[in-house]
N, CA, C and O atoms as CSV, one atom per row, in Angstrom:
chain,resi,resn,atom,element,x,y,z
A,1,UNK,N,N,64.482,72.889,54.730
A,1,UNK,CA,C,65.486,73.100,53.708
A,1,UNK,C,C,66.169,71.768,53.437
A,1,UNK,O,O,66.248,70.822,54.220
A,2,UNK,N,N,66.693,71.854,52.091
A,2,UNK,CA,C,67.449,70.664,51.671
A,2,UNK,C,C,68.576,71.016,51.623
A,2,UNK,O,O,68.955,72.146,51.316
A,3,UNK,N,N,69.655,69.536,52.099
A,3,UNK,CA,C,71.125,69.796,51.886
A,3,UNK,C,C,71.889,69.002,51.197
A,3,UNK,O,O,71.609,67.805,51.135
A,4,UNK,N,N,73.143,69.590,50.465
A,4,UNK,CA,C,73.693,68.132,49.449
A,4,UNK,C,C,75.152,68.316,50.295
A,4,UNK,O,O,75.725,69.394,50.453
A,5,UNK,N,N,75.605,67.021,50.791
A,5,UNK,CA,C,77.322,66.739,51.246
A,5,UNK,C,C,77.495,66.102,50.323
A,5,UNK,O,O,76.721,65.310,49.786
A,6,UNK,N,N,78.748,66.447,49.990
A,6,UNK,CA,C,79.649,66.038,48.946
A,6,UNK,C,C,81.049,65.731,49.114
A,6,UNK,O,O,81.747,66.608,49.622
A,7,UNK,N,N,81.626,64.547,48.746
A,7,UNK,CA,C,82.869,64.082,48.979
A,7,UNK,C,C,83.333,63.134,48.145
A,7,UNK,O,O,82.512,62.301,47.760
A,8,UNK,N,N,84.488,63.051,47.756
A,8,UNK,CA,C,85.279,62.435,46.817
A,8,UNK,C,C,84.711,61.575,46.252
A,8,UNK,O,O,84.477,61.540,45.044
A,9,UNK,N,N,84.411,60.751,47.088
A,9,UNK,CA,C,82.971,58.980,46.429
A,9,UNK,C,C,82.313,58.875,46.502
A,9,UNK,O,O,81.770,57.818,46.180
A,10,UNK,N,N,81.578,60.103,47.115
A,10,UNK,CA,C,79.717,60.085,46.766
A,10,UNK,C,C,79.229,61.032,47.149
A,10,UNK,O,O,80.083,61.913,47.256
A,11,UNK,N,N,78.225,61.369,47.445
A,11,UNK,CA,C,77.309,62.249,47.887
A,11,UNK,C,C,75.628,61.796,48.550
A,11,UNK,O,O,74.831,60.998,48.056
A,12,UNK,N,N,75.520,62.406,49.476
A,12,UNK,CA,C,73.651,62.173,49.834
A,12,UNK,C,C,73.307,64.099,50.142
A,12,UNK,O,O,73.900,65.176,50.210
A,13,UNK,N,N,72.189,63.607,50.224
A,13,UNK,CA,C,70.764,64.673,50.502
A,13,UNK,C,C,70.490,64.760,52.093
A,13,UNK,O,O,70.567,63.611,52.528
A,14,UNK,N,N,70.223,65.602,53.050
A,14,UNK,CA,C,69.290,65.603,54.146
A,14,UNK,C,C,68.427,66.626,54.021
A,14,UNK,O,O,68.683,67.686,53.449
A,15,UNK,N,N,67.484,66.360,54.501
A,15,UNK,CA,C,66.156,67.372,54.867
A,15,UNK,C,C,66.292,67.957,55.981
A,15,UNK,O,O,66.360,67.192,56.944
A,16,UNK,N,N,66.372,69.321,56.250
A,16,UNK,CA,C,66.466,70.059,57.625
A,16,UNK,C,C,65.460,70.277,58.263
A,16,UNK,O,O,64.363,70.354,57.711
A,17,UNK,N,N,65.672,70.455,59.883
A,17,UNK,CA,C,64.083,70.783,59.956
A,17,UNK,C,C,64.719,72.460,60.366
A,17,UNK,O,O,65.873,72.842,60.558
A,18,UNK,N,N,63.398,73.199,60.389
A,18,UNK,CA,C,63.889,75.374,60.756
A,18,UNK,C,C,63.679,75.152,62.302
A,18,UNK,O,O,62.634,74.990,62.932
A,19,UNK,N,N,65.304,75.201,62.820
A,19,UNK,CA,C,65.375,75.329,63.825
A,19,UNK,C,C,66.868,76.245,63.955
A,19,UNK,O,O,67.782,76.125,63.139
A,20,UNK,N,N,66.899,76.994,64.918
A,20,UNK,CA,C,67.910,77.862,65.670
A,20,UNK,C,C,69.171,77.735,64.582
A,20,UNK,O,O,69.369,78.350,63.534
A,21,UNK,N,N,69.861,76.806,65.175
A,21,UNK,CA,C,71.116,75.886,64.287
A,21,UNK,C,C,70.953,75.870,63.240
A,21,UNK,O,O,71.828,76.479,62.625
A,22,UNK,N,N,69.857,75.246,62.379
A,22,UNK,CA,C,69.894,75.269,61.089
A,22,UNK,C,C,69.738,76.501,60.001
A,22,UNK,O,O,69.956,76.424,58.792
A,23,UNK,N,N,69.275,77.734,60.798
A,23,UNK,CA,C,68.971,79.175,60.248
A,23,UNK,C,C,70.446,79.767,59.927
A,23,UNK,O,O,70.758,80.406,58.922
A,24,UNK,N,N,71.570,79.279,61.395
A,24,UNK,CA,C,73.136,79.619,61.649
A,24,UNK,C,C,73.858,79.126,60.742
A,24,UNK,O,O,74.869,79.675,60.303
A,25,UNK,N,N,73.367,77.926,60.333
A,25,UNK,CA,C,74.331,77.000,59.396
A,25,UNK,C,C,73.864,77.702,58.038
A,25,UNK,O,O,74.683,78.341,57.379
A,26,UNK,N,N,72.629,77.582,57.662
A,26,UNK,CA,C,71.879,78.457,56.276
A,26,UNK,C,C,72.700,79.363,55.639
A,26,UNK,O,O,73.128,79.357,54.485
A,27,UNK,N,N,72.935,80.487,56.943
A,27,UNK,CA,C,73.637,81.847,56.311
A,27,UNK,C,C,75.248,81.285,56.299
A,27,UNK,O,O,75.862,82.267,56.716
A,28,UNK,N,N,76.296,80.160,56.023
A,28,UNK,CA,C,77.334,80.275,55.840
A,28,UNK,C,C,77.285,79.231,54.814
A,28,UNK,O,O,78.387,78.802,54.469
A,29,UNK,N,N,76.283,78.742,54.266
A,29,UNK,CA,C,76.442,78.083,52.452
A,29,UNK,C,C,76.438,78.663,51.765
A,29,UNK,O,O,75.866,79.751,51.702
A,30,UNK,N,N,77.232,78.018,50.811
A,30,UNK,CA,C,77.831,76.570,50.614
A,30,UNK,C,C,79.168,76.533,51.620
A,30,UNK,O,O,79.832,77.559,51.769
A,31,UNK,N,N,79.407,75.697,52.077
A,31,UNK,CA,C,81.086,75.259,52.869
A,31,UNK,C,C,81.747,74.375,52.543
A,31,UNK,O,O,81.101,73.439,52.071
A,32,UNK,N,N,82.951,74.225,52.589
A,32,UNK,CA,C,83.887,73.270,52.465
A,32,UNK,C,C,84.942,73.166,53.826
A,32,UNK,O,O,85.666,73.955,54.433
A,33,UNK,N,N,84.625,71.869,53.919
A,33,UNK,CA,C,85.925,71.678,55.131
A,33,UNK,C,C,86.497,70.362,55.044
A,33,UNK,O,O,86.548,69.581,54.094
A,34,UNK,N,N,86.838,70.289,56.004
A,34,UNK,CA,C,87.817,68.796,55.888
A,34,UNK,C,C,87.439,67.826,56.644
A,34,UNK,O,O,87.681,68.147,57.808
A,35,UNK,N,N,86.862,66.569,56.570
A,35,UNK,CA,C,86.093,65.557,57.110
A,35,UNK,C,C,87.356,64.633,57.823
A,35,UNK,O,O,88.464,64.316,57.390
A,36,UNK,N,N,86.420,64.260,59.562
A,36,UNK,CA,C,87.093,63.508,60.238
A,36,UNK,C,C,86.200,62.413,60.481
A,36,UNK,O,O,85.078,62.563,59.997
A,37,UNK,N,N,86.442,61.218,61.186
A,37,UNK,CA,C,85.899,60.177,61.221
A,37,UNK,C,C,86.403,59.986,62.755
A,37,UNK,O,O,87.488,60.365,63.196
A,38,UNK,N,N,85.149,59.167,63.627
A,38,UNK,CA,C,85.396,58.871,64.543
A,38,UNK,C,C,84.395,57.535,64.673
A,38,UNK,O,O,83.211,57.743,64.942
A,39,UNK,N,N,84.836,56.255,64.496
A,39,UNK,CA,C,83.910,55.139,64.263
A,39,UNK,C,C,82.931,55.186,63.282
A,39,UNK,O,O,83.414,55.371,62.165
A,40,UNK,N,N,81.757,55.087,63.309
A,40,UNK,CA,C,81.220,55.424,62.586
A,40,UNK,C,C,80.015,56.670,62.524
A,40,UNK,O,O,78.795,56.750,62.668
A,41,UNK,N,N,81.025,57.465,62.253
A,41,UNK,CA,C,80.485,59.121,62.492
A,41,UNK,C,C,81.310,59.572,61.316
A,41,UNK,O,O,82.202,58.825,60.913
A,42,UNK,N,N,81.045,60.966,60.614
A,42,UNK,CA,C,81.092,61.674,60.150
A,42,UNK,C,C,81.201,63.049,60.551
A,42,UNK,O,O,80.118,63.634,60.538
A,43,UNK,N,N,82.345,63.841,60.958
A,43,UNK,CA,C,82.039,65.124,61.135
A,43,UNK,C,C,83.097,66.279,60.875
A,43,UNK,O,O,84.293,65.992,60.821
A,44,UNK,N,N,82.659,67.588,60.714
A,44,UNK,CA,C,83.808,68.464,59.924
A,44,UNK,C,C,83.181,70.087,60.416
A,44,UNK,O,O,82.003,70.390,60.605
A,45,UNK,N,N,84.404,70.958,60.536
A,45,UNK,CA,C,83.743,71.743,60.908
A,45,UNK,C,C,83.207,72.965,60.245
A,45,UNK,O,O,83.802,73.364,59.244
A,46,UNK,N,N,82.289,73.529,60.620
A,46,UNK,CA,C,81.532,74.868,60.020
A,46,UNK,C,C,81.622,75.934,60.047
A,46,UNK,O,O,81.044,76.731,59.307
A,47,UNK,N,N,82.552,76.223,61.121
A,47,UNK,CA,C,82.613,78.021,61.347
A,47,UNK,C,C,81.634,78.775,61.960
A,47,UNK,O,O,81.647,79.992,62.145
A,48,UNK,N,N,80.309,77.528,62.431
A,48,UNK,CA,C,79.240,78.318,63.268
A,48,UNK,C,C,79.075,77.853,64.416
A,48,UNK,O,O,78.880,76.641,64.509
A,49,UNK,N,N,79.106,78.649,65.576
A,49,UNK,CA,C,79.193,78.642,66.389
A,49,UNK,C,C,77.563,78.737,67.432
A,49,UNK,O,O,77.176,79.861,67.753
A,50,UNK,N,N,77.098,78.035,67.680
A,50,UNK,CA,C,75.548,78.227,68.328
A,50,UNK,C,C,75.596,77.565,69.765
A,50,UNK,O,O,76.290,76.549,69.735
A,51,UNK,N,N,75.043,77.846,71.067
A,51,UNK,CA,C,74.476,77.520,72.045
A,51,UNK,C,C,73.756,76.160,71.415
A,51,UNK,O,O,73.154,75.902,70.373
A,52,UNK,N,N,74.302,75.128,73.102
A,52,UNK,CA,C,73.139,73.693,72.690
A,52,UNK,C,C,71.539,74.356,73.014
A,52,UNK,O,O,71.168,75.340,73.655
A,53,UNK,N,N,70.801,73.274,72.219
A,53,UNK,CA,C,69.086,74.051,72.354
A,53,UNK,C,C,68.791,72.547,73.081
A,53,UNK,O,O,69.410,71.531,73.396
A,54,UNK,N,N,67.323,73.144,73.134
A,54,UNK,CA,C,66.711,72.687,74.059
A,54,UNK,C,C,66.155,71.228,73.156
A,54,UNK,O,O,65.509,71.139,72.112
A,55,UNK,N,N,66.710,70.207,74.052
A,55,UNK,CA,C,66.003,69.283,73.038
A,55,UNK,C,C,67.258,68.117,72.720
A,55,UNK,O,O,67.111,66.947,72.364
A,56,UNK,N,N,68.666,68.953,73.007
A,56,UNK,CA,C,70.085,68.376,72.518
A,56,UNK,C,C,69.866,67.275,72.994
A,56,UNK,O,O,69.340,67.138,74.098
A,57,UNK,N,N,70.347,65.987,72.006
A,57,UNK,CA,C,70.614,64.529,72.796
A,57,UNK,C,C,72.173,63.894,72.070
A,57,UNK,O,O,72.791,64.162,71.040
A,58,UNK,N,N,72.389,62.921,73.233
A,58,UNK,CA,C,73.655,62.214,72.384
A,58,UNK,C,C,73.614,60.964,71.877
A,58,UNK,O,O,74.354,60.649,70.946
A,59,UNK,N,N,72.762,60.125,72.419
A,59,UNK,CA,C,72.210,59.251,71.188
A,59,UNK,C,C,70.749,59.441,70.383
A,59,UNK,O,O,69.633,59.740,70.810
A,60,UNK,N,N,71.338,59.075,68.754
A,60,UNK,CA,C,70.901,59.215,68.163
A,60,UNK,C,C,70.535,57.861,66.934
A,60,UNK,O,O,71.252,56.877,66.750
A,61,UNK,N,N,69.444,58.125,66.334
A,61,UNK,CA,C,69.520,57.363,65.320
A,61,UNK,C,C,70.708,57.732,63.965
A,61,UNK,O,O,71.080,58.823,63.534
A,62,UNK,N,N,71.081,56.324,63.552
A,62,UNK,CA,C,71.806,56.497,62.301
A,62,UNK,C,C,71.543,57.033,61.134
A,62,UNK,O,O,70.687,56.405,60.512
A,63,UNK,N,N,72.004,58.058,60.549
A,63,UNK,CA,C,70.982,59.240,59.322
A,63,UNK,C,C,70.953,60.269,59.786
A,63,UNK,O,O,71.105,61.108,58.899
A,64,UNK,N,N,70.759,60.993,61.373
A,64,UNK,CA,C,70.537,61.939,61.959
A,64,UNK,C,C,71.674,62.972,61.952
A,64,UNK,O,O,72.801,62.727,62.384
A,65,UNK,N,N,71.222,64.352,61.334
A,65,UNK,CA,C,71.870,65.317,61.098
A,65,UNK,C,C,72.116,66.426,62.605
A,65,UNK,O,O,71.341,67.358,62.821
A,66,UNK,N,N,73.111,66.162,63.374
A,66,UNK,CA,C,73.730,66.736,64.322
A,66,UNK,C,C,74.388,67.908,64.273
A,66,UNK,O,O,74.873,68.280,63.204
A,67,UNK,N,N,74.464,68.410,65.034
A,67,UNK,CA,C,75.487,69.714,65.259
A,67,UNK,C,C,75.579,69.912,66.412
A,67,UNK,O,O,74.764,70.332,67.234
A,68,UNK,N,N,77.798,69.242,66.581
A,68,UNK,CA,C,78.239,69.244,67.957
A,68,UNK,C,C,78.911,70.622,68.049
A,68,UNK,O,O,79.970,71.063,67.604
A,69,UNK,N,N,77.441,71.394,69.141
A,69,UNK,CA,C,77.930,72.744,69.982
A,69,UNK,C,C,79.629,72.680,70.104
A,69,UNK,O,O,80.118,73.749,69.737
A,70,UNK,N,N,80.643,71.673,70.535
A,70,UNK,CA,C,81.483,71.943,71.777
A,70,UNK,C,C,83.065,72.040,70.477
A,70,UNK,O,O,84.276,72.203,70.624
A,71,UNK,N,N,82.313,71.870,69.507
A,71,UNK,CA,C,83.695,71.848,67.836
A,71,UNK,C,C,83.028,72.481,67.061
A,71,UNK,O,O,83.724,72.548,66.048
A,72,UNK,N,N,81.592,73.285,66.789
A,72,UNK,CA,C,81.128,74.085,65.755
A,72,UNK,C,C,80.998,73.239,65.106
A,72,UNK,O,O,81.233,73.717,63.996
A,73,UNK,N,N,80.610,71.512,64.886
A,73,UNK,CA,C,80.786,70.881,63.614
A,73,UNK,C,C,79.605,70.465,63.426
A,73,UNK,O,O,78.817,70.517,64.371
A,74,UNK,N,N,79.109,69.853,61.925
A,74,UNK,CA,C,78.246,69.046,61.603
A,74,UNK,C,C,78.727,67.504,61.964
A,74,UNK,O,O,79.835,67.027,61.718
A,75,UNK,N,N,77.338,66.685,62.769
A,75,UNK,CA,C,77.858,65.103,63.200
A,75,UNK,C,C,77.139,64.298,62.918
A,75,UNK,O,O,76.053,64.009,63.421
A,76,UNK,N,N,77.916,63.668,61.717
A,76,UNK,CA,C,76.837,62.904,60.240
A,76,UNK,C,C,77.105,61.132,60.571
A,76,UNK,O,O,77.684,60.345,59.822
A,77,UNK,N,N,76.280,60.735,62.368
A,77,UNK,CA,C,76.253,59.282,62.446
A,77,UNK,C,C,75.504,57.985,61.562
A,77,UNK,O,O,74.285,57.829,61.502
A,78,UNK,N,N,76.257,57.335,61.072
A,78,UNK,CA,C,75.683,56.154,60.526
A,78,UNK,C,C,75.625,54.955,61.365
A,78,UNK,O,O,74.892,54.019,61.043
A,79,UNK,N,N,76.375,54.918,62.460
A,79,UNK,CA,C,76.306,53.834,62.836
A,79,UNK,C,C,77.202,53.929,64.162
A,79,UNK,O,O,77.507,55.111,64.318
A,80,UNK,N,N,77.764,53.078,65.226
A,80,UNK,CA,C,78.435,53.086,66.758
A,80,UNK,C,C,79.701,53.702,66.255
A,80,UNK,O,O,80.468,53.539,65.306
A,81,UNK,N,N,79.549,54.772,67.691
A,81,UNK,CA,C,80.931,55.521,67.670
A,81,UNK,C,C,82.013,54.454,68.757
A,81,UNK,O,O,81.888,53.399,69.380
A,82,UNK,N,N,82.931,55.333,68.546
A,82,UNK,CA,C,84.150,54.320,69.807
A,82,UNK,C,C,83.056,54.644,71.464
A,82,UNK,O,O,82.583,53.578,71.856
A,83,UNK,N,N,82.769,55.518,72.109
A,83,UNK,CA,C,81.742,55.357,72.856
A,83,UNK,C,C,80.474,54.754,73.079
A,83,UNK,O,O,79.979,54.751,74.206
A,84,UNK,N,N,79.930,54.262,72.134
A,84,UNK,CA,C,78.740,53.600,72.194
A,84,UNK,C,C,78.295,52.343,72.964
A,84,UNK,O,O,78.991,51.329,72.924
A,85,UNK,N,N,77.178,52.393,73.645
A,85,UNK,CA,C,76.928,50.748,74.291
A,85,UNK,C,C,76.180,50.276,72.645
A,85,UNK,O,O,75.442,50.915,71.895
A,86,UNK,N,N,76.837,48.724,72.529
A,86,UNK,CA,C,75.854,48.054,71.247
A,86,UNK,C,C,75.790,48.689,70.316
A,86,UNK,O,O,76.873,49.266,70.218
A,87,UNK,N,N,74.826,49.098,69.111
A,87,UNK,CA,C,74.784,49.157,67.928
A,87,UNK,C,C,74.243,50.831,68.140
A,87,UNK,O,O,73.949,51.598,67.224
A,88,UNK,N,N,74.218,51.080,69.373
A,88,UNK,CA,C,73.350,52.733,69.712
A,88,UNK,C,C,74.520,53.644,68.655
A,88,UNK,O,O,75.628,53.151,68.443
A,89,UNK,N,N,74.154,54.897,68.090
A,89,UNK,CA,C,74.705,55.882,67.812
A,89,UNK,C,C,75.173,56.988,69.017
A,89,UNK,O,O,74.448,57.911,69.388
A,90,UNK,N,N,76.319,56.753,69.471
A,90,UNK,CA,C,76.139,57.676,70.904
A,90,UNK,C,C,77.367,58.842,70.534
A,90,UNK,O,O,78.571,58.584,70.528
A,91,UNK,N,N,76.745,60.200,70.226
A,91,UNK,CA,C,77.934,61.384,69.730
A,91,UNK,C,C,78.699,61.551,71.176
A,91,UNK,O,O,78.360,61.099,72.270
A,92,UNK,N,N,79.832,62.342,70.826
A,92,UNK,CA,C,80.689,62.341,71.949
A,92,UNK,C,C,79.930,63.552,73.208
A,92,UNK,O,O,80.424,63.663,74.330
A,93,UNK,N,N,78.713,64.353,72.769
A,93,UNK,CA,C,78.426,64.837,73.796
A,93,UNK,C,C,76.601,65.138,73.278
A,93,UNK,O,O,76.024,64.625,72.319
A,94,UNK,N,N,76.086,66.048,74.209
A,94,UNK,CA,C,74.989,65.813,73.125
A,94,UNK,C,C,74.915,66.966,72.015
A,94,UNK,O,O,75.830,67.788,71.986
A,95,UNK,N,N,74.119,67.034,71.325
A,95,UNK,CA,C,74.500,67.954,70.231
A,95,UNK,C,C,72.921,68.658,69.861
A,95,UNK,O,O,71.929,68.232,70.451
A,96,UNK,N,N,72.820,69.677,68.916
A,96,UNK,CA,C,71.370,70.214,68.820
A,96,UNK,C,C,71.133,69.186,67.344
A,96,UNK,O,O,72.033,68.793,66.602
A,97,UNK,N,N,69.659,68.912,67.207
A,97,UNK,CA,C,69.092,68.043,66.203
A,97,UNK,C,C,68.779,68.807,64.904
A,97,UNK,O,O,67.954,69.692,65.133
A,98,UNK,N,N,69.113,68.764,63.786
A,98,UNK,CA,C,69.231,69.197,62.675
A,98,UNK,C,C,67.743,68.729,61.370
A,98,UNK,O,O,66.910,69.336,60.697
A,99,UNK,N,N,68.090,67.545,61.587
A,99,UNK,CA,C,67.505,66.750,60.532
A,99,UNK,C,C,67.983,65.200,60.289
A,99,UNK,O,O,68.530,64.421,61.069
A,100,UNK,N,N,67.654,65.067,59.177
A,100,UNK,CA,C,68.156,63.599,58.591
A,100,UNK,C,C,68.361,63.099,57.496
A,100,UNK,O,O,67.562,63.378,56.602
A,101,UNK,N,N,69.390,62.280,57.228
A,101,UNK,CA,C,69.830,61.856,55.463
A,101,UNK,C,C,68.852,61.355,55.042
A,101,UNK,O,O,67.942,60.830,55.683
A,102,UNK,N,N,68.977,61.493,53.795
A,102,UNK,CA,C,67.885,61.244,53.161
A,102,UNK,C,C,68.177,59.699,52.133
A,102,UNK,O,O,68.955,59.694,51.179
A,103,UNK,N,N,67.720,59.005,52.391
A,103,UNK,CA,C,67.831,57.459,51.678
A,103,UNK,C,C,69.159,56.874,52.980
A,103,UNK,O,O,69.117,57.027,54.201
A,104,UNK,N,N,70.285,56.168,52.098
A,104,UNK,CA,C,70.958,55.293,53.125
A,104,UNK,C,C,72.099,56.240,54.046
A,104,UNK,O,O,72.824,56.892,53.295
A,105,UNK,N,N,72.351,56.409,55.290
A,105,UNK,CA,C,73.360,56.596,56.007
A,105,UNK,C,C,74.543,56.216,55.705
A,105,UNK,O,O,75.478,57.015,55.653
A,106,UNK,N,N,74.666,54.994,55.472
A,106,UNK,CA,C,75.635,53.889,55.532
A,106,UNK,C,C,76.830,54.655,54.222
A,106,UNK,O,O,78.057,54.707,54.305
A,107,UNK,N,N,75.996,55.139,53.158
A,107,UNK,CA,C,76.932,56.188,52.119
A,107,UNK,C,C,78.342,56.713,52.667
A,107,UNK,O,O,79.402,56.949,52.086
A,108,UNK,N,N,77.923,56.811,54.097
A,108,UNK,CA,C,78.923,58.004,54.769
A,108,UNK,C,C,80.061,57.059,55.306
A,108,UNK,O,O,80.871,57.462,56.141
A,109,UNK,N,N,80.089,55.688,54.751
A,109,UNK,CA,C,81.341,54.691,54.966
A,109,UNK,C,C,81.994,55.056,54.356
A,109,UNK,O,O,83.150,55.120,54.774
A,110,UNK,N,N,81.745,55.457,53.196
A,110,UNK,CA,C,83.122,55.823,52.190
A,110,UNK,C,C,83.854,57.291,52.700
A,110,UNK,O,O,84.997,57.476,52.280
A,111,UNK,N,N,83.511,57.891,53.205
A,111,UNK,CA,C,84.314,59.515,53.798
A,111,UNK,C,C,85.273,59.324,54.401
A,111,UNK,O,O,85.147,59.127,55.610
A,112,UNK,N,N,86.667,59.307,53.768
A,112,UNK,CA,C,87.899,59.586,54.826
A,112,UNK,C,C,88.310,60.318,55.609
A,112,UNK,O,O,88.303,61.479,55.198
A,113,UNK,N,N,88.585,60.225,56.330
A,113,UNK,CA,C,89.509,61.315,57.542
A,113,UNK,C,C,90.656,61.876,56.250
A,113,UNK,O,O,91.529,61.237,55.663
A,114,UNK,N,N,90.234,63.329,56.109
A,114,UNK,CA,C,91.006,64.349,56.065
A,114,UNK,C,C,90.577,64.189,54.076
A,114,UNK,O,O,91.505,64.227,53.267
A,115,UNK,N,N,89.305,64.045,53.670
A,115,UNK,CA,C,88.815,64.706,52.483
A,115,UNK,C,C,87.784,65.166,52.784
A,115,UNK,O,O,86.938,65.076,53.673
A,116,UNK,N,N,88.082,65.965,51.420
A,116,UNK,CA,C,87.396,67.345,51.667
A,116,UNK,C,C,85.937,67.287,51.540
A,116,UNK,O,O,85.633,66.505,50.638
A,117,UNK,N,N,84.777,67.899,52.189
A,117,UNK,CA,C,83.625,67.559,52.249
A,117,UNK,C,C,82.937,68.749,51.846
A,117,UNK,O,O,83.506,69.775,52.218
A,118,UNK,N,N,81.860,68.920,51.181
A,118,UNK,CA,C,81.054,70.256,50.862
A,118,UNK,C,C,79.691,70.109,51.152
A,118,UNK,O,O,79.041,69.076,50.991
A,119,UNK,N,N,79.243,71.283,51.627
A,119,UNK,CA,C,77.871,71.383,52.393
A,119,UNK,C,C,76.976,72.453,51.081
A,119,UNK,O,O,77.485,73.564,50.933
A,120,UNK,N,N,76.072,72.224,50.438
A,120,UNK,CA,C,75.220,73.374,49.443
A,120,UNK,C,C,74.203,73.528,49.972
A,120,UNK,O,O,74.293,73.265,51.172
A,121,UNK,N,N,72.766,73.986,49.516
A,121,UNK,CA,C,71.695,74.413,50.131
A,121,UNK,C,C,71.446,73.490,48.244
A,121,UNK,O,O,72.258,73.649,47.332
A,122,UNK,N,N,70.319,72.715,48.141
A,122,UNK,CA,C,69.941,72.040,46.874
A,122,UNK,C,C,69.416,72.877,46.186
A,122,UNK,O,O,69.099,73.945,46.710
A,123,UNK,N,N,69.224,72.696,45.125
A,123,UNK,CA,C,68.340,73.879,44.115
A,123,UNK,C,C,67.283,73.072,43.806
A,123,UNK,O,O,66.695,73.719,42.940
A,124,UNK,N,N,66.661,72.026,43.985
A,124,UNK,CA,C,65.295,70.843,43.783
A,124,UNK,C,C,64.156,71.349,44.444
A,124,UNK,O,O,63.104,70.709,44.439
């Protein structure tokens, strides 16, 4: 499945892959919540609540579509959190694997702490 986030100064695309999490997240689009920032991370929460799966890691590549079990949230890293060794993407715990943005990560510089962010299912 395809997804569009949306926020005040831009927007990107990720590609999901059909896994557990992503079936949970499916049935509560479209959403809107309120985007926080933690270095360079992206994340806001969903209202879904899922068990970590098998497979959960906490570093990740930059682009990689997360979902941290321990806040119900989507965790949209572009780049080192305040935890990270070096340039690694390291989420604050590990999280189940979703997917990935589609073209640049780096988009997700412009997202402020505390605007509003929207999650759709694409119609493409």
């Amino acid at each position: 499945m395809q997804i569009r986030i949306s926020w005040p100064a831009g927007h990107l695309t990720a590609t999901i892959e059909d896994t557990p999490t992503a079936k949970a997240l499916g049935k509560v689009l479209p959403l809107t919540s309120t985007a926080q920032t933690w270095g360079e991370e992206v994340y806001f929460d969903t209202g879904v609540s899922v068990p970590l799966e098998h497979g959960a890691r906490q570093v990740v590549e930059p682009g990689t579509v997360a979902f941290w079990t321990d806040g119900d949230s989507l965790a949209l890293p572009y780049g080192p959190t305040p935890i990270s060794r070096g340039d690694e993407c390291r989420l604050a715990s590990p999280c189940n694997l979703l997917g990935r943005i589609d073209g640049d990560p780096r988009l997700l510089a412009t997202v402020r702490s505390g605007d509003p962010i929207r999650v759709e299912l694409t119609t493409d």
